[in-house]
C-alpha positions as CSV (number, residue, x, y, z in Angstrom):
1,X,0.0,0.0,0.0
2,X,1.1,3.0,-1.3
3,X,0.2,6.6,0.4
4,X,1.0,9.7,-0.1
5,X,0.8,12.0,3.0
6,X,0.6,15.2,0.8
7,X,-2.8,17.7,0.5
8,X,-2.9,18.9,-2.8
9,X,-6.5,19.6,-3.1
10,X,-7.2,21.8,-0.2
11,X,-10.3,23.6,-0.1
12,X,-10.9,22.5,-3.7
13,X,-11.9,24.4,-6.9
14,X,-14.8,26.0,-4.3
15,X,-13.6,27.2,-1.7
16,X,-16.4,28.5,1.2
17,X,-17.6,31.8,1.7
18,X,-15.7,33.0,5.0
19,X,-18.6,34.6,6.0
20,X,-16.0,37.9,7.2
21,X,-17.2,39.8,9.5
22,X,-19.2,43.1,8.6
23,X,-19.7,41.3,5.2
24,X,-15.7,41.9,4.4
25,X,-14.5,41.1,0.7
26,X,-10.7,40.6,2.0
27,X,-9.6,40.3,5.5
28,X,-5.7,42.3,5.5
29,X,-3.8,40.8,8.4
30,X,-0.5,42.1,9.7
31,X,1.9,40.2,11.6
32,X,4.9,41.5,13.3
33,X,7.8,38.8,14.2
34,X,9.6,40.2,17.3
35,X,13.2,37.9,17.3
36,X,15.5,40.4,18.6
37,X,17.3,39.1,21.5
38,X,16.2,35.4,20.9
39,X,18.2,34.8,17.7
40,X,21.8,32.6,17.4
41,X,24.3,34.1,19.7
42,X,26.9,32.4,21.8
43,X,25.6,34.7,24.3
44,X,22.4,32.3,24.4
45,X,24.3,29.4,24.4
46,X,24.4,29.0,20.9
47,X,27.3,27.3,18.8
48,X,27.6,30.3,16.2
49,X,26.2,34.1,15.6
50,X,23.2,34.5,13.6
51,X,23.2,34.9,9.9
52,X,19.2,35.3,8.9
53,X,17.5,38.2,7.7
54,X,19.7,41.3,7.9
55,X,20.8,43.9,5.8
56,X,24.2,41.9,5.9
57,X,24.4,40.4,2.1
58,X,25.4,37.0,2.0
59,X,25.9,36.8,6.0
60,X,27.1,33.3,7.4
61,X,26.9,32.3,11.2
62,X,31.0,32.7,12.9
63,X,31.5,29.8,14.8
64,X,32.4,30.5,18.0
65,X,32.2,34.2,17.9
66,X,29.9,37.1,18.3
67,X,29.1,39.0,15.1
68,X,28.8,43.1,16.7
69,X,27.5,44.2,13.1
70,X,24.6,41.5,13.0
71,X,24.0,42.0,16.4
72,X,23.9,45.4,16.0
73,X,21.3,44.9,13.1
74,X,19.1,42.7,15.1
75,X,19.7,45.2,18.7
76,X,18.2,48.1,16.3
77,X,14.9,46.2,16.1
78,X,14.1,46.3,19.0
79,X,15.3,49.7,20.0
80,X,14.3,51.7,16.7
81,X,12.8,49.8,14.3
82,X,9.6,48.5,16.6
83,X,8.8,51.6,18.2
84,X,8.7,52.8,14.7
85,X,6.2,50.3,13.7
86,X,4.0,50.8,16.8
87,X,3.4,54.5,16.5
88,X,2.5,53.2,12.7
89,X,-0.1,50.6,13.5
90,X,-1.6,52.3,17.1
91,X,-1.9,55.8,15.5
92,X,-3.6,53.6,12.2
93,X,-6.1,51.6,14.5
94,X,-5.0,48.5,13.3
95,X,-3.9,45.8,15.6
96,X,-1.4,43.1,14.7
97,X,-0.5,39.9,16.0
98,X,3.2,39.4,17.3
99,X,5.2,35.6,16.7
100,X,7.3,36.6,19.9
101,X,10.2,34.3,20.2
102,X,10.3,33.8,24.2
103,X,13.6,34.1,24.8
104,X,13.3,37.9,22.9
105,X,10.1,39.0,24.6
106,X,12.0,37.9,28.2
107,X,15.0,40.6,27.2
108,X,11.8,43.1,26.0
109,X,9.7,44.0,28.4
110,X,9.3,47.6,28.0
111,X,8.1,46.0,24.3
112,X,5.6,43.5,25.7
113,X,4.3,46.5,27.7
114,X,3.7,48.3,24.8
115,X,2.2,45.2,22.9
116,X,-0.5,44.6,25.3
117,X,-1.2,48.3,26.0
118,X,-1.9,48.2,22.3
119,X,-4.7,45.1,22.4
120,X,-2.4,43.2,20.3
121,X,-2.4,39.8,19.6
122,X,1.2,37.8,21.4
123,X,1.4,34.7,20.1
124,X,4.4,32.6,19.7
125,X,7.3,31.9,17.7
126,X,9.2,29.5,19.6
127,X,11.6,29.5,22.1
128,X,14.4,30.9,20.2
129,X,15.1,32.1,17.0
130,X,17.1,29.1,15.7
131,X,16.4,26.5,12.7
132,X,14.6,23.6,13.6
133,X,15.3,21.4,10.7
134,X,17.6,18.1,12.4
135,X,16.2,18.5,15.5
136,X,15.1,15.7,17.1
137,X,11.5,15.0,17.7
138,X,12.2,14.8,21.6
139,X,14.0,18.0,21.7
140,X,11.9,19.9,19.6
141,X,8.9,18.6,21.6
142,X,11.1,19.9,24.8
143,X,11.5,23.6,23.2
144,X,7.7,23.7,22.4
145,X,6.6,23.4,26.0
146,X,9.5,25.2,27.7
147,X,8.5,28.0,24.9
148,X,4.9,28.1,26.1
149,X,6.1,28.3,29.9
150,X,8.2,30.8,29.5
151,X,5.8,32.9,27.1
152,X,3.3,32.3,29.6
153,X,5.5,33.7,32.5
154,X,6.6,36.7,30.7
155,X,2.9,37.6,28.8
156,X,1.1,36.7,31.7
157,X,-1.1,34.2,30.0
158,X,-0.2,31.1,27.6
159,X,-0.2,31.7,23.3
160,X,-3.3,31.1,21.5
161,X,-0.9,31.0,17.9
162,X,2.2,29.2,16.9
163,X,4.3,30.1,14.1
164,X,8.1,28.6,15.0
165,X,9.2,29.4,10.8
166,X,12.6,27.8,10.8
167,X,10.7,24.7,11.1
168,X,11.1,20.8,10.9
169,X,8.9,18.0,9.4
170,X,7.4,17.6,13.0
171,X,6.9,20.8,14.4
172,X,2.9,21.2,12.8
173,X,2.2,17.9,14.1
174,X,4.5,18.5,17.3
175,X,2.5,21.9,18.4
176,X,-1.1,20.3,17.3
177,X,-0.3,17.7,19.7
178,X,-0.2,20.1,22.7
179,X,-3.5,20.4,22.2
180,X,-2.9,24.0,23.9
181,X,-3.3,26.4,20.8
182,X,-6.3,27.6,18.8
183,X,-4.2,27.9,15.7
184,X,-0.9,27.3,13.9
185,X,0.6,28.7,11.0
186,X,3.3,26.9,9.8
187,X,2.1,26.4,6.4
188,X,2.0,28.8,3.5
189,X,-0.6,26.5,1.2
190,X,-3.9,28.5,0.9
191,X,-5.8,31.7,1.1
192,X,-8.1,30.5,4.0
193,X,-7.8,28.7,7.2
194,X,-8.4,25.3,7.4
195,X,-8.9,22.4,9.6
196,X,-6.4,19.5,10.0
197,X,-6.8,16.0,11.3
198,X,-3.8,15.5,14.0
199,X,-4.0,12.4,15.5
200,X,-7.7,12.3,17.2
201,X,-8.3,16.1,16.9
202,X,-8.7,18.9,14.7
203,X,-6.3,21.6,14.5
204,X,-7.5,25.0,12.5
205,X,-4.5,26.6,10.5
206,X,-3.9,29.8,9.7
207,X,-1.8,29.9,6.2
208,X,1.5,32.1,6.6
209,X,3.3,34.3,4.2
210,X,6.7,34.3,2.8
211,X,5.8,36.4,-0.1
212,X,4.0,39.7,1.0
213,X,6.7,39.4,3.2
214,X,9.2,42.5,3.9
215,X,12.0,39.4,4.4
216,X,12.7,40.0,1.0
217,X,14.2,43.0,1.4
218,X,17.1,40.9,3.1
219,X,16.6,38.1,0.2
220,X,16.8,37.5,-2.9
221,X,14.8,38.0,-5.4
222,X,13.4,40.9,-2.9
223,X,12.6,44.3,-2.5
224,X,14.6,47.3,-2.8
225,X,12.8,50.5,-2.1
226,X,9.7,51.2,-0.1
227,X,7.9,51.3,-3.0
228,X,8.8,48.1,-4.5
229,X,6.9,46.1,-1.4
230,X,4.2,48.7,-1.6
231,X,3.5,47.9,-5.1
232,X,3.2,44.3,-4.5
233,X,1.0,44.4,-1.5
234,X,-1.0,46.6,-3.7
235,X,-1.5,43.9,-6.4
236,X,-2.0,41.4,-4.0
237,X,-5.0,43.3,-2.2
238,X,-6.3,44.6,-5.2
239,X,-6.3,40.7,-6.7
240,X,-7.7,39.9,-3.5
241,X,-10.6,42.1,-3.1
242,X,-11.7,41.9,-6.9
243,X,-12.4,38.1,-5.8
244,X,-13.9,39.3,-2.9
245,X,-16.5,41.6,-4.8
246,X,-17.0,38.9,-6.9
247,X,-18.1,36.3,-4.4
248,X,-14.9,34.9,-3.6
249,X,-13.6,36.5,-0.5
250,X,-10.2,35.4,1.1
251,X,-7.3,36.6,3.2
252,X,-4.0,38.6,2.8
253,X,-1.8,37.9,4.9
254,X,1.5,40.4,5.4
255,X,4.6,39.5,7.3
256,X,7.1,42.2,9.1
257,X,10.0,42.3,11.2
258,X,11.1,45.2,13.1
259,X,15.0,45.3,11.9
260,X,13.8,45.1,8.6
261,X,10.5,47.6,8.0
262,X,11.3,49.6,10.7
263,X,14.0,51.6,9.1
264,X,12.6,54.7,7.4
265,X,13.1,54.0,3.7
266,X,11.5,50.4,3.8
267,X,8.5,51.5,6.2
268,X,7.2,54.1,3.9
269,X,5.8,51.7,1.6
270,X,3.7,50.0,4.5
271,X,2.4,53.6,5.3
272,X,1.4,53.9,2.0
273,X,-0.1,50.5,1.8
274,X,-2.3,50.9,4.8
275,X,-2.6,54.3,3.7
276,X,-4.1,52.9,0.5
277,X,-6.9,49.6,1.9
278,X,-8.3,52.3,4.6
279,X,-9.9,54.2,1.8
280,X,-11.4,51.0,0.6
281,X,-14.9,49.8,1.8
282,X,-15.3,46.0,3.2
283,X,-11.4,45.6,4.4
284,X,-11.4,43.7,7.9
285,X,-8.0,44.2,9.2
286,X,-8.1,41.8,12.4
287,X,-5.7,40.2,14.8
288,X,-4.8,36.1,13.5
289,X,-6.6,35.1,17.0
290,X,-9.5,37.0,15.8
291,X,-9.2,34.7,12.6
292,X,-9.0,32.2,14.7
293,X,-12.5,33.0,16.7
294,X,-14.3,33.7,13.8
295,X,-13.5,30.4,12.0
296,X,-14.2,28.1,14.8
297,X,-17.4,30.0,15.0
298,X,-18.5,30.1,11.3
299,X,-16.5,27.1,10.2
300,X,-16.2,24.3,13.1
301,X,-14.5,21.3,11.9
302,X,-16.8,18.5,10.4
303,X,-17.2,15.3,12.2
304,X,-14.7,13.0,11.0
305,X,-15.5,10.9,7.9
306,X,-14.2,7.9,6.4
307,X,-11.2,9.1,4.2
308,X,-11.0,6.5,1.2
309,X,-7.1,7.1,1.1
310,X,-7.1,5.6,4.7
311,X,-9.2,2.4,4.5
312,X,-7.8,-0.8,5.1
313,X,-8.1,-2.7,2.1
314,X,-11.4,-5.1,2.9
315,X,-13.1,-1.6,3.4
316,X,-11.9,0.2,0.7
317,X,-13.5,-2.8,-1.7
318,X,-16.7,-2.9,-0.1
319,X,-17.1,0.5,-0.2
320,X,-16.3,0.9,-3.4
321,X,-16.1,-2.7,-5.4
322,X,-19.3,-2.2,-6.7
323,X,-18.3,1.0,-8.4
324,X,-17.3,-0.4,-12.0
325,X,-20.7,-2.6,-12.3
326,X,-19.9,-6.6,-11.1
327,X,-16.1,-5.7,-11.0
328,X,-14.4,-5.3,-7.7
329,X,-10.7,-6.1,-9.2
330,X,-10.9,-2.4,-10.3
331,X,-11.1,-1.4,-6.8
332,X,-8.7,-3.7,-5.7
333,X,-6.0,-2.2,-8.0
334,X,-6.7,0.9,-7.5
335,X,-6.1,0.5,-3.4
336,X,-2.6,-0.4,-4.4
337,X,-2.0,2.8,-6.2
338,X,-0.3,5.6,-4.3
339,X,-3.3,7.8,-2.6
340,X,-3.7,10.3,-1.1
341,X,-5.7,13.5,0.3
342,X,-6.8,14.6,-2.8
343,X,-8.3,11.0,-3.4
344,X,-10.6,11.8,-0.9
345,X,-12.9,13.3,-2.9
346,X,-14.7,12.0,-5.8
347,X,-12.5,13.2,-8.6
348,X,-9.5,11.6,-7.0
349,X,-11.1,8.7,-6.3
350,X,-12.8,8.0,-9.9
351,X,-9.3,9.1,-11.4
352,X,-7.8,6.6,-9.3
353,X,-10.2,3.7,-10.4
354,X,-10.2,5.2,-13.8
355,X,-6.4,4.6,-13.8
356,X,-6.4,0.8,-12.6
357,X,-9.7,0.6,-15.4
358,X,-7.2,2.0,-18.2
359,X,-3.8,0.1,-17.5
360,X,-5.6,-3.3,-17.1
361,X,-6.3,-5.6,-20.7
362,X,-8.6,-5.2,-22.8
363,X,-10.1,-8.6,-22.0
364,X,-10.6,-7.3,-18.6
365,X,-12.0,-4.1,-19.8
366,X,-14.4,-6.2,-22.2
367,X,-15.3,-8.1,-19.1
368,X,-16.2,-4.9,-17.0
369,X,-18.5,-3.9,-20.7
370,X,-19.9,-7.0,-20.4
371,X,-21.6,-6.6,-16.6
372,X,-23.3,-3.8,-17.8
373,X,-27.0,-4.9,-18.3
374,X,-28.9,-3.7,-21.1
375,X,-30.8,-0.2,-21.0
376,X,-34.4,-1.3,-20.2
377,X,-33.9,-4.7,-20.7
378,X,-35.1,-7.7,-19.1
379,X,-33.0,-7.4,-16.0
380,X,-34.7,-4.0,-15.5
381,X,-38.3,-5.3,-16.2
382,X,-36.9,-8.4,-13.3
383,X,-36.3,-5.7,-11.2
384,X,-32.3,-7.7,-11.0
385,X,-29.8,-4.6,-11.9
386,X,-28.1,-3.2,-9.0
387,X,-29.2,0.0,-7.1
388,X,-26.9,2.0,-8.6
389,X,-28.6,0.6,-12.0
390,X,-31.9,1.3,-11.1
391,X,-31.4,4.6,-9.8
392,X,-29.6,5.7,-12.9
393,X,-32.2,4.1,-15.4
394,X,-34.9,5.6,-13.5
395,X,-33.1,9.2,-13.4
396,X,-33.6,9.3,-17.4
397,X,-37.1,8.3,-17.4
398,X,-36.4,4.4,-18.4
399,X,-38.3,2.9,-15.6
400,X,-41.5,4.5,-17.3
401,X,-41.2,3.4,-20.9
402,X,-44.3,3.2,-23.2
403,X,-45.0,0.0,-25.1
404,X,-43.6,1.5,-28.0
405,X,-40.5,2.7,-26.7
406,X,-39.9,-0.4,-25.0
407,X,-39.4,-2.3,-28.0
408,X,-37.6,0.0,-29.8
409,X,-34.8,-0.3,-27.2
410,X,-35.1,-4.0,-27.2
411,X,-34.5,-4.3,-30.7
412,X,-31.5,-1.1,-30.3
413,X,-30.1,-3.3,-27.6
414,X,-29.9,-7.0,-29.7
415,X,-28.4,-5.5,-32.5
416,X,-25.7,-3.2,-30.6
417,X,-24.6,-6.7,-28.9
418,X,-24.7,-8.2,-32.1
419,X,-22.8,-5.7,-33.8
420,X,-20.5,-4.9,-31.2
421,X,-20.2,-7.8,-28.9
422,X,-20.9,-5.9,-25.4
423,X,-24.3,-4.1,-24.0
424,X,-24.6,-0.1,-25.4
425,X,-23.4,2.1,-22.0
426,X,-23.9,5.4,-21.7
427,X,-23.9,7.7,-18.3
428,X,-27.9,8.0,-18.5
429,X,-27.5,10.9,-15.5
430,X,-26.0,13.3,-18.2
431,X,-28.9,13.0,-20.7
432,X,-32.6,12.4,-21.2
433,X,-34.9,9.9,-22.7
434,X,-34.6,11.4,-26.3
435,X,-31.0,12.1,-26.1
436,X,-30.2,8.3,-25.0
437,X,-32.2,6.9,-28.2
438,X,-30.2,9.4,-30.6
439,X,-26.9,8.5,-29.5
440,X,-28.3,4.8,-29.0
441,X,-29.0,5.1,-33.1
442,X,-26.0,7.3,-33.6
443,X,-23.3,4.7,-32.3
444,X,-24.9,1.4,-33.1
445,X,-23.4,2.2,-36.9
446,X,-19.8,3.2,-35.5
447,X,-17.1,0.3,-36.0
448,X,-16.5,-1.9,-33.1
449,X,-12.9,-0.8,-32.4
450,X,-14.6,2.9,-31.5
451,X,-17.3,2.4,-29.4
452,X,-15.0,-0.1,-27.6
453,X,-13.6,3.5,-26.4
454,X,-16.5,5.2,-26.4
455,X,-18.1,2.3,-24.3
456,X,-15.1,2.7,-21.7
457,X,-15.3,6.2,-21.3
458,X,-18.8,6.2,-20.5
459,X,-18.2,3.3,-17.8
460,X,-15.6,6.1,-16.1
461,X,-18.1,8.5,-16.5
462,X,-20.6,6.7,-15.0
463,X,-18.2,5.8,-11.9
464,X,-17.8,9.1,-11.6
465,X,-21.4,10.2,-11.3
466,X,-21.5,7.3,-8.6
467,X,-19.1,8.8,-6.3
468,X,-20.3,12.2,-6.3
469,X,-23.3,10.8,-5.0
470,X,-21.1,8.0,-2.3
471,X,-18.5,10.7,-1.2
């Protein structure tokens, strides 16, 4: 058994209505990562200095030593840059949530003063600011709860949001399992929160950003100017909010450090960009925690459901054996394929059993042709088709055939078998009465070797009627 872990379906080609608040075509929400003072430093015990996200091009950790210029970078965060950033957002009325590293908000407390004075959001971005990836589970797990005790003991109450960013292949299943936090955003795959299974709970995420990000000012390809991450917030909202006024409403998400948009060149494009959604009707700017609320509220998870993609085999048959008329072997092969989320729902699934259908002979296929019964035929006036059958037959009206119609799609059905060797199929939910008997006429003439095709497509067609209707 093959399966691949992998959700590349998502919300799907419809995604729900949010429901925003106050009606909102786009909800703008700014979050400001306060690291200063919890990032690599032998000072914190650390093997090397830091060499993330400064204006130092092409930086690389010193083993061993302190690095005064990147230090220096990081220091001016905290005393310039966020106080620059604060008078921005409190004088704009619009809050922002804060991924605190711990150890950083411990060395800030004039700064956590200031963030709560402010009614914003503190939620947490790990212990320190370190990467993640090669740690073991067991330590990593270790960090996650000393970084909630020590966030809790600074903050004066525990986070509600994780973000850690320099992340490991555990650390969204790893904070989940704490089962302390009413989001995580360690993901950057959609434009809408979403619900995710973790063991025998549900954990709502909160997609990040790495785009409308100001980090690229620091990487490349990045920003520049001011006015070059203006301009592509700009795009992005105005993208956004065209979907919103057309029914399609979503979330912008835009991420900020303080030693990075706090200098004065690179935060005048923010004040422009703010500048530029508050003159725009239905914009909801809130906190992620507010995200949070209103998702649970409007969007609680659904109760859990059989997921195809995680059925033993005998299940996986019986549920869907029956599927390709009289020919569980499809289902059978198609268990062995690799599957995954996006098999789940019924496209996946009927591509999945369309793909064990296609690669298998074309005895086999035959075969399948063969277990179809005849449309109105004496298995249908036996009342002996299978529900699915019935149901289909009677959708188009062939359950309630007049005398004369009757015979005219006995004798269509002897010679089609005749002809072709197999009964005439067609997906009877995609067309009425009239239009069966005119394709009926129309591909009784065509040469064997084509409606042999035509035949097999209209069994996957058929399968996938029937799993829209299962799934």
């Amino acid at each position: 058994m093959q399966r691949y872990p992998r959700d590349m379906i998502g919300h799907g080609p419809d995604r729900p209505d949010p429901r925003w608040p106050g009606d909102a075509k786009v909800a703008v929400q700014f979050v400001l990562n306060y690291e200063e003072g919890g990032e690599n430093n032998i000072l914190h015990g650390d093997t090397a200095s830091e060499g993330f996200l400064s204006d130092i091009s092409g930086a690389q950790p010193w083993p061993g030593e302190r690095h005064w210029n990147m230090e220096s970078i990081y220091e001016y965060g905290a005393r310039a840059g966020f106080w620059r950033l604060h008078r921005l957002f409190t004088a704009a009325k619009v809050p922002v949530t804060i991924y605190g590293v711990a150890q950083a908000l411990a060395r800030s407390p004039e700064q956590v003063e200031a963030m709560k004075d402010a009614g914003w959001e503190l939620a947490s971005h790990g212990l320190k600011w370190i990467e993640h990836r090669g740690m073991p589970e067991e330590e990593e797990r270790a960090q996650i709860a000393e970084a909630i005790r020590l966030h809790t003991e600074v903050v004066g109450e525990p986070p509600r949001g994780w973000y850690t960013g320099r992340c490991s292949m555990n650390t969204v299943r790893l904070t989940a399992e704490t089962g302390a936090l009413d989001y995580i955003s360690d993901t950057y795959d959609d434009d809408l929160p979403y619900w995710l299974r973790v063991g025998d709970r549900d954990q709502l995420v909160i997609p990040y950003t790495l785009e409308a990000n100001d980090m690229r000012f620091a990487a490349m390809p990045g920003w520049v100017t001011g006015e070059h991450f203006f301009q592509y917030l700009k795009d992005a909202f105005d993208t956004l909010y065209a979907e919103g006024m057309a029914g399609r409403p979503a979330m912008m998400s835009v991420g900020l450090h303080c030693r990075l948009i706090g200098r004065p060149g690179k935060i005048a494009g923010l004040k422009r960009f703010l500048d530029y959604i508050a003159a725009f009707e239905g914009v909801w700017t809130p906190r992620r925690i507010d995200v949070a609320e209103h998702w649970a509220s409007e969007h609680p998870p659904a109760a859990p459901a059989e997921r195809p993609s995680r059925m033993p085999a005998a299940r996986f048959i019986e549920r869907f054996g029956g599927v390709y008329e009289h020919s569980p072997w499809v289902a059978e092969r198609a268990f062995d394929l690799e599957l995954g989320p996006a098999h789940d729902r019924p496209a996946g699934l009927a591509n999945a059993l369309a793909r064990a259908f296609r690669s298998a002979s074309h005895e086999e296929r035959l075969g399948v042709l063969r277990a179809h019964p005849d449309l109105a035929g004496k298995l249908a006036a036996a009342k002996r088709l299978t529900g699915e059958s019935t149901a289909e037959q009677a959708s188009a009206g062939l359950d309630a055939l007049t005398d004369a119609e009757r015979t005219r799609f006995t004798e269509l059905n002897e010679a089609y078998v005749a002809r072709h060797g197999f009964p005439f199929i067609i997906a009877v939910r995609d067309h009425d009465k009239a239009g069966i008997l005119q394709a009926f006429e129309r591909r009784l003439d065509q040469d064997s070797e084509t409606e042999f095709a035509e035949a097999c497509r209209q069994v996957e067609r058929i399968a996938r009627l029937r799993l829209e209707t299962m799934i």
